[in-house]
C-alpha positions as CSV (number, residue, x, y, z in Angstrom):
1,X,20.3,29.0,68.3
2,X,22.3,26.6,70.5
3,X,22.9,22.9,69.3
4,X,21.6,22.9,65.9
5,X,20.6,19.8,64.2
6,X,21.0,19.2,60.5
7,X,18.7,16.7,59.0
8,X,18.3,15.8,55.5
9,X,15.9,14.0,53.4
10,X,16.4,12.5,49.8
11,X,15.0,14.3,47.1
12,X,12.0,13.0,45.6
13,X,11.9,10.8,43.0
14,X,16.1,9.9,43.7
15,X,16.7,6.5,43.5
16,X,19.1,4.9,45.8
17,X,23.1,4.7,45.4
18,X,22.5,0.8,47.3
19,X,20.8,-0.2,44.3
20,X,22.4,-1.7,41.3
21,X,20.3,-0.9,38.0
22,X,20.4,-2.9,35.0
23,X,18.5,-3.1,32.1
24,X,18.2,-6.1,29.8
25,X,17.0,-5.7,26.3
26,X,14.8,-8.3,24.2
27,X,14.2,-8.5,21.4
28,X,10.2,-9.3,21.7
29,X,7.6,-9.3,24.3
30,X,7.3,-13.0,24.1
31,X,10.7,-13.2,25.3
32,X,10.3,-12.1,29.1
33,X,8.8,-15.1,30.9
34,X,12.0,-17.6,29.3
35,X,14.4,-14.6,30.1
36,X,12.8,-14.1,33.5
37,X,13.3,-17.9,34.7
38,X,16.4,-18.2,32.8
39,X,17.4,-15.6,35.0
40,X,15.8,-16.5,38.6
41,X,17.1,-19.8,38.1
42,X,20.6,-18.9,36.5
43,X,21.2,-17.0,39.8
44,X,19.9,-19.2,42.2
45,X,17.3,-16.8,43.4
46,X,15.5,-17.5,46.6
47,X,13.7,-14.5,47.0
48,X,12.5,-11.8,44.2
49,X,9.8,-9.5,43.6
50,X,8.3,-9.8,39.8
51,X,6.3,-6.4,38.7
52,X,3.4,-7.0,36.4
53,X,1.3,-3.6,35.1
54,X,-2.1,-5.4,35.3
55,X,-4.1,-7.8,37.7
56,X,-4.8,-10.3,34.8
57,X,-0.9,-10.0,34.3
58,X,0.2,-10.5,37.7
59,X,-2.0,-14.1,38.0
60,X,-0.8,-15.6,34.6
61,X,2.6,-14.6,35.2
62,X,2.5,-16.4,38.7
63,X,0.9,-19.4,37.1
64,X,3.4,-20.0,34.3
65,X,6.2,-19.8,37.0
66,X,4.5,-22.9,39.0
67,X,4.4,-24.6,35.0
68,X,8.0,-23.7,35.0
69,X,8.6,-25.2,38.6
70,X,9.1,-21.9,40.4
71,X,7.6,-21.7,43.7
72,X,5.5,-18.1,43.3
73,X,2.3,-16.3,44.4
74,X,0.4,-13.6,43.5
75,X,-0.3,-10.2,45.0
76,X,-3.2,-7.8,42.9
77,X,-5.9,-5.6,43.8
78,X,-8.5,-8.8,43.3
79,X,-7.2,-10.6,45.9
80,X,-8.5,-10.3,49.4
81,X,-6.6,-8.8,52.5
82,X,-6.9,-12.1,53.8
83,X,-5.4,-14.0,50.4
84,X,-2.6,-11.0,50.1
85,X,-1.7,-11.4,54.1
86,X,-1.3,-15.2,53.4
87,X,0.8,-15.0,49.9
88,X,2.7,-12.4,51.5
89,X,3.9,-14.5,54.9
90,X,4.3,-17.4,52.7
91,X,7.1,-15.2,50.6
92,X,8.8,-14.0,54.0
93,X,9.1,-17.6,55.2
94,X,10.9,-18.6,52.1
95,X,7.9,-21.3,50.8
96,X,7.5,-19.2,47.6
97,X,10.6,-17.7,45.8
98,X,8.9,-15.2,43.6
99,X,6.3,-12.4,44.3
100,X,4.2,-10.9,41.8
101,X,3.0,-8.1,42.1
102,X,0.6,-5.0,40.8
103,X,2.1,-1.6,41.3
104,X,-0.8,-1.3,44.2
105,X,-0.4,-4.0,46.0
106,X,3.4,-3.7,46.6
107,X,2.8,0.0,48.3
108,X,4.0,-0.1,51.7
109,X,6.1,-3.4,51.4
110,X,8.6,-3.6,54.3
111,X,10.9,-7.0,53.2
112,X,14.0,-6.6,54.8
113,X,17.1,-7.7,52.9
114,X,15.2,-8.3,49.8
115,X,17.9,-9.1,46.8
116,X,16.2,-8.6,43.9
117,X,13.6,-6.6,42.1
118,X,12.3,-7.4,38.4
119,X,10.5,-5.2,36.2
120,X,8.8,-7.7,34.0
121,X,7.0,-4.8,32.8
122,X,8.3,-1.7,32.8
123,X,6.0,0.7,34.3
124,X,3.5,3.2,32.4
125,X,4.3,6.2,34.7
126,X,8.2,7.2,35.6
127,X,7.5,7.3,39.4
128,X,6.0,4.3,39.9
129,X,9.9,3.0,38.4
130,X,11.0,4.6,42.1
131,X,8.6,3.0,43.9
132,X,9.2,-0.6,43.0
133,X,13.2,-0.6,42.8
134,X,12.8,0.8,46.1
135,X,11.2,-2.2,47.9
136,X,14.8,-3.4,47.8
137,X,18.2,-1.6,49.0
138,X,16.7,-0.7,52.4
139,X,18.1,-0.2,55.6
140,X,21.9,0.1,54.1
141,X,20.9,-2.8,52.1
142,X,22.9,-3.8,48.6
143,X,20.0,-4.7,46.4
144,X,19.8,-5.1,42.5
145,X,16.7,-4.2,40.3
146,X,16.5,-5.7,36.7
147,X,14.3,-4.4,34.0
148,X,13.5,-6.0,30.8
149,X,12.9,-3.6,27.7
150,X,11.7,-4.0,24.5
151,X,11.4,-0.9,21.9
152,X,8.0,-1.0,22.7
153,X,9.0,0.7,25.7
154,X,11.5,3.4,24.1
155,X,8.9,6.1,25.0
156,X,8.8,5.4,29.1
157,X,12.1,4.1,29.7
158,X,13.1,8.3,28.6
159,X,10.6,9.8,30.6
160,X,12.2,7.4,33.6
161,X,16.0,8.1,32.7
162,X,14.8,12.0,32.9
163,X,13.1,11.4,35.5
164,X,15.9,9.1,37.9
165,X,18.5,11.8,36.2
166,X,20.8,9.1,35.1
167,X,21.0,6.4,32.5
168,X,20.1,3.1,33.0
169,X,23.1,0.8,32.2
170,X,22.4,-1.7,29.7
171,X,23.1,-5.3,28.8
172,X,22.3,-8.0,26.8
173,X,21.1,-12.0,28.7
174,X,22.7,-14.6,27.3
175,X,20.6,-16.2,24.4
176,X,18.1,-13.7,24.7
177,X,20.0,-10.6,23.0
178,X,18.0,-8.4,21.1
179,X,18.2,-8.3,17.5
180,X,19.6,-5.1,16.8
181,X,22.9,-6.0,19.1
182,X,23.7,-9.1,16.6
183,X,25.6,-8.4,13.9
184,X,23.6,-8.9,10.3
185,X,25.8,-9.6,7.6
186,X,23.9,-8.6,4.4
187,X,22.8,-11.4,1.6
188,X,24.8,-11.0,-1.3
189,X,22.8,-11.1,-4.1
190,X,23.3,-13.2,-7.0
191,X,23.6,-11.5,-10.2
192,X,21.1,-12.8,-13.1
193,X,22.1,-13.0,-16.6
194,X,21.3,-10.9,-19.0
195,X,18.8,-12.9,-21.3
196,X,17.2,-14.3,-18.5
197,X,16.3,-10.4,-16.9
198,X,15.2,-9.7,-20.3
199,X,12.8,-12.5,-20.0
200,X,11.8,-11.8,-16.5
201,X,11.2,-8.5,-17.6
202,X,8.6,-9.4,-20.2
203,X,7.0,-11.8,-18.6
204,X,6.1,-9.2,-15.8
205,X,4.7,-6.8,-18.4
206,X,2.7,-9.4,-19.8
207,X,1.2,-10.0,-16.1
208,X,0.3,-6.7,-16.5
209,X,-1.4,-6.5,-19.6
210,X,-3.3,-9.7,-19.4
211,X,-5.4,-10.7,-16.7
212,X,-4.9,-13.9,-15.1
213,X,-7.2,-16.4,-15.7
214,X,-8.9,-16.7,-12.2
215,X,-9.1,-12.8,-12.0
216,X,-12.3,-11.4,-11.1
217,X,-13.9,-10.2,-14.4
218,X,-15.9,-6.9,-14.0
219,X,-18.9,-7.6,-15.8
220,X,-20.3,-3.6,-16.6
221,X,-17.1,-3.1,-18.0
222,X,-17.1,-6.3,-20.2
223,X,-20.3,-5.2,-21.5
224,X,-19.4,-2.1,-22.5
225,X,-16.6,-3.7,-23.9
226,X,-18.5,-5.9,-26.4
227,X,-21.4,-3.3,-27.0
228,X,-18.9,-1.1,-28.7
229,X,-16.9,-3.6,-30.5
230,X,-20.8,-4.3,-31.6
231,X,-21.4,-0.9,-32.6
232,X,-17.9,-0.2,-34.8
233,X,-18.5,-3.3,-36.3
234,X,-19.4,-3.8,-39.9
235,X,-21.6,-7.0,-40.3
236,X,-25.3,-7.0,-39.7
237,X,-27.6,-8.3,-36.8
238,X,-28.9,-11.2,-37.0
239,X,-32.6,-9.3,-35.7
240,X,-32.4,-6.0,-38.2
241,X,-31.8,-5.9,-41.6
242,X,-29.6,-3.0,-41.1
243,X,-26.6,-1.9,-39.1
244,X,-26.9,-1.3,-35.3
245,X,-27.6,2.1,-34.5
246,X,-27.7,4.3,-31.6
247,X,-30.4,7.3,-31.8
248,X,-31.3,9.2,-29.1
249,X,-35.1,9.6,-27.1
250,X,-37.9,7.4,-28.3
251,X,-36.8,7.0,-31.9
252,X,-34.4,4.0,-30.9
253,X,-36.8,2.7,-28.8
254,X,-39.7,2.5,-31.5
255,X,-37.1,1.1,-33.8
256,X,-36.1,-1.6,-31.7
257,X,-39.9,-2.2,-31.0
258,X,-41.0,-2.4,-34.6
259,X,-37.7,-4.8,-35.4
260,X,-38.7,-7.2,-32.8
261,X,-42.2,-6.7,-33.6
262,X,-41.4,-7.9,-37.6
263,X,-39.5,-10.6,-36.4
264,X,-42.2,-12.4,-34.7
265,X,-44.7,-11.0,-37.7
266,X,-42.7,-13.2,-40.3
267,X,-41.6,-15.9,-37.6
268,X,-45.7,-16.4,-37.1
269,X,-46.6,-17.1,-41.1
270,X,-43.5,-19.2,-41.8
271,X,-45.2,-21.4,-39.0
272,X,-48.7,-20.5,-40.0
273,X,-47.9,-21.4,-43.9
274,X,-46.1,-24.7,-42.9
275,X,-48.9,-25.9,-40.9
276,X,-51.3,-25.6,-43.5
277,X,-49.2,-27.0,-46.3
278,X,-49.1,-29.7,-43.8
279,X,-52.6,-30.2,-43.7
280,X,-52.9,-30.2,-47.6
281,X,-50.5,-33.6,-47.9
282,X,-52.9,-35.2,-45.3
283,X,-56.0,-34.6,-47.1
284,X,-54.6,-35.1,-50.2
285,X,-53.3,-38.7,-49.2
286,X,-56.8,-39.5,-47.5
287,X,-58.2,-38.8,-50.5
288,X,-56.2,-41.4,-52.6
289,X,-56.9,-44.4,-49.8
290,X,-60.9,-43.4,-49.8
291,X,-61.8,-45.2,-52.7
292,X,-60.2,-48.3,-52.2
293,X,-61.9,-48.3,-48.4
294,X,-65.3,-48.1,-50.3
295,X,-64.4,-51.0,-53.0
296,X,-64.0,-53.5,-50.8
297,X,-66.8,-52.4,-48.4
């Protein structure tokens, strides 16, 4: 073999040595869109590509950015070729600073000397994390790639630091640092005296005892409640003439039947016996005035 030629090709899935990484923790998701113009406009960025995982994402994000007065547009796979060829020369020429853009739509991006890339979400597969940090560092290119990261994200940003074969340096944005990098000091508890624990202490098993007043009272078990205190009890019903007694089968039935039955029996005569002592005293009074009507007729 005469004149040999050595060429090599990255490996796949190697991120570039041109590109700085850095990864900014939050310490919610809410937190990206202040951190993300804090940031464009912090550093004076004129031109940046913003990654969004969905469509729906990529549009809103674009459209608070205008709210915030950042120049941006919107690449997704909704838009026409005609829209994305428009958004896209409209970036080039420096009219719009930011970019968004779906993980589809930024395939095949050639922007040459592209500063910055931002993952305002991290991506849901660990080679897609290639793909978009690539779009900038071209050519020989220096090019930085941001990342914001949540511990919603713990799960991907592994499988990407496996994947990439090196980790990620992290850091914290100024006023946005996550909550786990500021230092707590515990609350010093204030020690209660001892009558007063005593008292706390039997209030609470009171609480649990009684039932508050605007409890919900279960009314099968109330019930049963007052039909045994009832039953144990020794004074008599106001309906029998005896004790309350539970029998078994028909027997209590036919017992209950006859009581009520004898009830009404002597409720009846009392009223039957009333009414015609009543009748008596009217005759009897009629009687008395009868003469004295016929007199003087």
């Amino acid at each position: 073999m005469s004149h040999p030629t050595l060429i090599e090709v990255a490996r796949s899935n190697s991120t570039s040595a041109n590109i700085h990484q850095i990864l900014y923790c939050l310490s919610a998701q809410s937190d990206k869109l202040e951190a993300t113009c804090h940031f464009i406009l912090q550093q004076a960025l004129t031109q940046v590509i913003v990654f969004s995982n969905t469509k729906l994402g990529c549009a809103k994000i674009a459209r608070q950015f205008k709210n915030k007065g950042i120049s941006a547009v919107a690449i997704h796979g909704d838009k026409t070729q005609l829209e994305r060829t428009k958004a896209l020369e409209s970036f080039k020429m420096g009219e719009a600073t930011v970019l968004v853009a779906t993980d589809v739509a930024a395939r095949g991006l050639d922007i040459p000397h592209l500063p910055y890339v931002i993952n305002y979400d991290l991506p849901t597969t660990a080679e897609d994390y290639v793909h978009r940090i690539g779009r900038t560092g071209r050519a020989g290119a220096k090019g930085t790639a941001i990342s914001f990261f949540t511990k919603e994200n713990e799960r991907v940003l592994k499988e990407i630091e496996t994947l990439i074969g090196q980790k990620i340096p992290r850091s914290e944005l100024q006023g946005f640092e996550s909550k786990s990098s500021k230092s707590e000091v515990p609350e010093k508890k204030l020690a209660v005296p001892r009558h007063e624990e005593k008292a706390n202490h039997r209030i609470d098993s009171l609480r649990r005892e009684k039932p508050l007043r605007n409890t919900t009272i279960n009314l099968d078990a109330e019930y049963e409640r007052l039909r045994v205190k009832l039953f144990t009890s020794n004074k008599k019903d106001e309906i029998f003439s005896s004790p309350y007694q539970e029998s078994d089968g028909l027997s209590q039935s036919q017992s209950y039947s006859s009581g009520v039955v004898a009830q009404m029996n002597s409720r009846r005569d009392s009223t039957s016996i009333s009414a015609s002592s009543r009748n008596r005293k009217v005759s009897t009074v009629a009687m008395l005035f009868h003469p004295l009507k016929t007199t003087n007729s």
